[in-house]
C-alpha positions in Angstrom: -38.4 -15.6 2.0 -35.0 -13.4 1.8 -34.7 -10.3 2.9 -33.7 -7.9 0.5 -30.6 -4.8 1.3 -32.9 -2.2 -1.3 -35.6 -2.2 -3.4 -36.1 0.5 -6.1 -39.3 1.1 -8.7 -38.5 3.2 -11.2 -41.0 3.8 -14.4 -39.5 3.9 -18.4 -40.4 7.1 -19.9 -41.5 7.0 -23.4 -39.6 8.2 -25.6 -41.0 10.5 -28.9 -40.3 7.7 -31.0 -42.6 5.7 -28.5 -45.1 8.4 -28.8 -45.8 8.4 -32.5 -45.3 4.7 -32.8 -48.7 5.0 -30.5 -50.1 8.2 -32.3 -49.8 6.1 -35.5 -51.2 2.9 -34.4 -53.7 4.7 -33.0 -54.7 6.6 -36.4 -54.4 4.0 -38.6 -57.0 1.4 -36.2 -59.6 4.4 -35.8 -59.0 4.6 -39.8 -59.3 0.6 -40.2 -62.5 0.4 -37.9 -64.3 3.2 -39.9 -63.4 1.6 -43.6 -64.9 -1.6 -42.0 -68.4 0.5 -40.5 -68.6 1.7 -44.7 -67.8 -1.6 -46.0 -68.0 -4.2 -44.9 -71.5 -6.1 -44.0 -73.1 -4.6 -40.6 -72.8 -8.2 -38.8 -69.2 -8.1 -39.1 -68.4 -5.2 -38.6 -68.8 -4.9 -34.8 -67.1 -7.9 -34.2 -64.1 -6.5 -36.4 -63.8 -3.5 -34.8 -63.6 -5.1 -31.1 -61.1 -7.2 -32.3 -59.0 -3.7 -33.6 -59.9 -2.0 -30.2 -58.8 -4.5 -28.1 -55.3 -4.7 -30.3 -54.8 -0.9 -30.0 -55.4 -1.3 -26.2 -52.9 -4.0 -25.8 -50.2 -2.1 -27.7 -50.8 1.1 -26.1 -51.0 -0.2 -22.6 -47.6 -3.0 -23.3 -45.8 0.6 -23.7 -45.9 1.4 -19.7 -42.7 -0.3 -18.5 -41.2 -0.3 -15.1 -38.0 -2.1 -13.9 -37.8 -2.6 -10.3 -34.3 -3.4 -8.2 -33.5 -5.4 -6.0 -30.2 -6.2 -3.6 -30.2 -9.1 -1.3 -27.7 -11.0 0.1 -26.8 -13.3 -2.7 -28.2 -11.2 -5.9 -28.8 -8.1 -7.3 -32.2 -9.0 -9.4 -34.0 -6.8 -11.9 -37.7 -7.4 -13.0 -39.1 -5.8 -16.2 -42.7 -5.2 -15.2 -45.2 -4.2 -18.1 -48.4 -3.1 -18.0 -48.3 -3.0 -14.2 -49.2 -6.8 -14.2 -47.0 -8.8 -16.1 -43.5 -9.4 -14.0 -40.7 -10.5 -15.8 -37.1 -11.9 -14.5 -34.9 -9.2 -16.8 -31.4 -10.0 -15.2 -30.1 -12.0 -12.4 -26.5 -11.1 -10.9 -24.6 -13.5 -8.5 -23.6 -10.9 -5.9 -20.0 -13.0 -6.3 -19.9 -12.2 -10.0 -19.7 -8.4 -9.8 -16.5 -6.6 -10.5 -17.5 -2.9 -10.4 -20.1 -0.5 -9.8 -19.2 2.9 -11.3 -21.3 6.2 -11.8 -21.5 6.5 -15.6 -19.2 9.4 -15.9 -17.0 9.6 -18.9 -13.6 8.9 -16.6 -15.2 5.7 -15.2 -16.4 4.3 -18.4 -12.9 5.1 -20.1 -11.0 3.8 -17.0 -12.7 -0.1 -17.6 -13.1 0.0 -21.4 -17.2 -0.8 -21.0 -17.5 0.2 -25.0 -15.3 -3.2 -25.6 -17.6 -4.8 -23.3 -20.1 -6.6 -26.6 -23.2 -8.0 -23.6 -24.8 -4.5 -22.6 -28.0 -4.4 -21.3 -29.8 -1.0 -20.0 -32.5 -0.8 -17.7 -32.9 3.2 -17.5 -35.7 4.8 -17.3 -34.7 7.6 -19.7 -31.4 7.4 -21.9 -30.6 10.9 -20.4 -31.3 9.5 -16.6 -29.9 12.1 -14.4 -28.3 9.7 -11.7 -26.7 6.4 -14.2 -24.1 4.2 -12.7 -22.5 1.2 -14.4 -21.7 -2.4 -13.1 -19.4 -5.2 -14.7 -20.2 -8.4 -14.1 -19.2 -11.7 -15.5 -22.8 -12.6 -17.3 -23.8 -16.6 -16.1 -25.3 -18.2 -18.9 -23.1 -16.9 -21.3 -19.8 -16.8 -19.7 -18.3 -13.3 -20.5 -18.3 -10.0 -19.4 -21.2 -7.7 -19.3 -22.0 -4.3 -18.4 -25.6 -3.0 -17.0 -26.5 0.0 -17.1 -29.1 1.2 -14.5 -30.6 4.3 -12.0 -30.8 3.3 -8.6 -31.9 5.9 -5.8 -30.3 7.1 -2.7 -31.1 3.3 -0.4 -30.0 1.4 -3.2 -26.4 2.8 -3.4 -26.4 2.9 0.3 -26.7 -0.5 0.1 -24.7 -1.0 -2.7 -21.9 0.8 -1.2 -22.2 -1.5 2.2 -22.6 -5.0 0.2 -19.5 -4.2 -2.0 -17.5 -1.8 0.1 -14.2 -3.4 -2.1 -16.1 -2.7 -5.8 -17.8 0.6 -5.2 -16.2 2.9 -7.3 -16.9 6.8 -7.2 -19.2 8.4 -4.8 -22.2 7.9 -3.7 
């Protein structure tokens, strides 16, 4: 098992395009499930309508997303949970093959050219995230720059700022 520096949970919020994405998915299989109670044969109709229930639940629960963060001693790992049980590996970072971590403030993101960075990824949990800081990192698999974007709390850039002492940038 390694022991990990920090670990941060932090949930998505849904946007309002999220929202009525949901609304209207919602409205249109309560409006599908009552044309098939008026016409369509009673046998089938049950069986029709679970199936619509059961796809409404599984959109409508696949929109609660959390990332969760983690710093150890060789990586800094993010998981993409959805529906609080499925757990996927979002990005893994070879501690080795960071360059900077920045707060997202317009004088830091000038300063390293991140918009001529093309491999961003953003793991936020709002777009207008209060606390943002960037990291540059030379991206693995496909062998060129990339730029994350991310929210970590007050242990994580503790730890952050121990572990890479020589690429913290700002304050933290």
């Amino acid at each position: 098992m390694i022991d990990f520096i920090a670990k941060t949970r932090l949930r998505k919020i849904l946007t309002t395009a999220d929202w009525v994405i949901n609304i209207l998915f919602l409205s249109f299989g309560g409006l599908f499930i009552y044309l098939f109670f008026q016409n369509v044969p009673s046998k089938y109709a049950p069986i029709l309508s679970l199936v619509v229930a059961y796809i409404m639940t599984v959109r409508i629960k696949g929109s609660y997303i959390e990332f969760e963060y983690i710093l150890n001693e060789d990586e800094f790992l993010v998981d993409k949970i959805i529906s609080k049980k499925k757990r996927k590996s979002f990005i893994k970072i070879n501690n080795s093959a960071i360059e900077i971590i920045a707060p997202a403030k317009e004088e830091y993101l000038k300063k390293y050219n991140t918009d001529e960075i093309t491999l961003q990824k953003d793991v936020l949990s709002d777009k207008k995230a209060f606390i943002k800081y960037f990291m540059i990192y030379t991206d693995e698999q496909k062998g060129e720059r990339a730029v994350l974007f991310f929210e970590p709390d007050g242990l994580m850039l503790k730890g952050m700022k121990n572990k890479f002492e020589s690429k913290f940038v700002g304050e933290a």
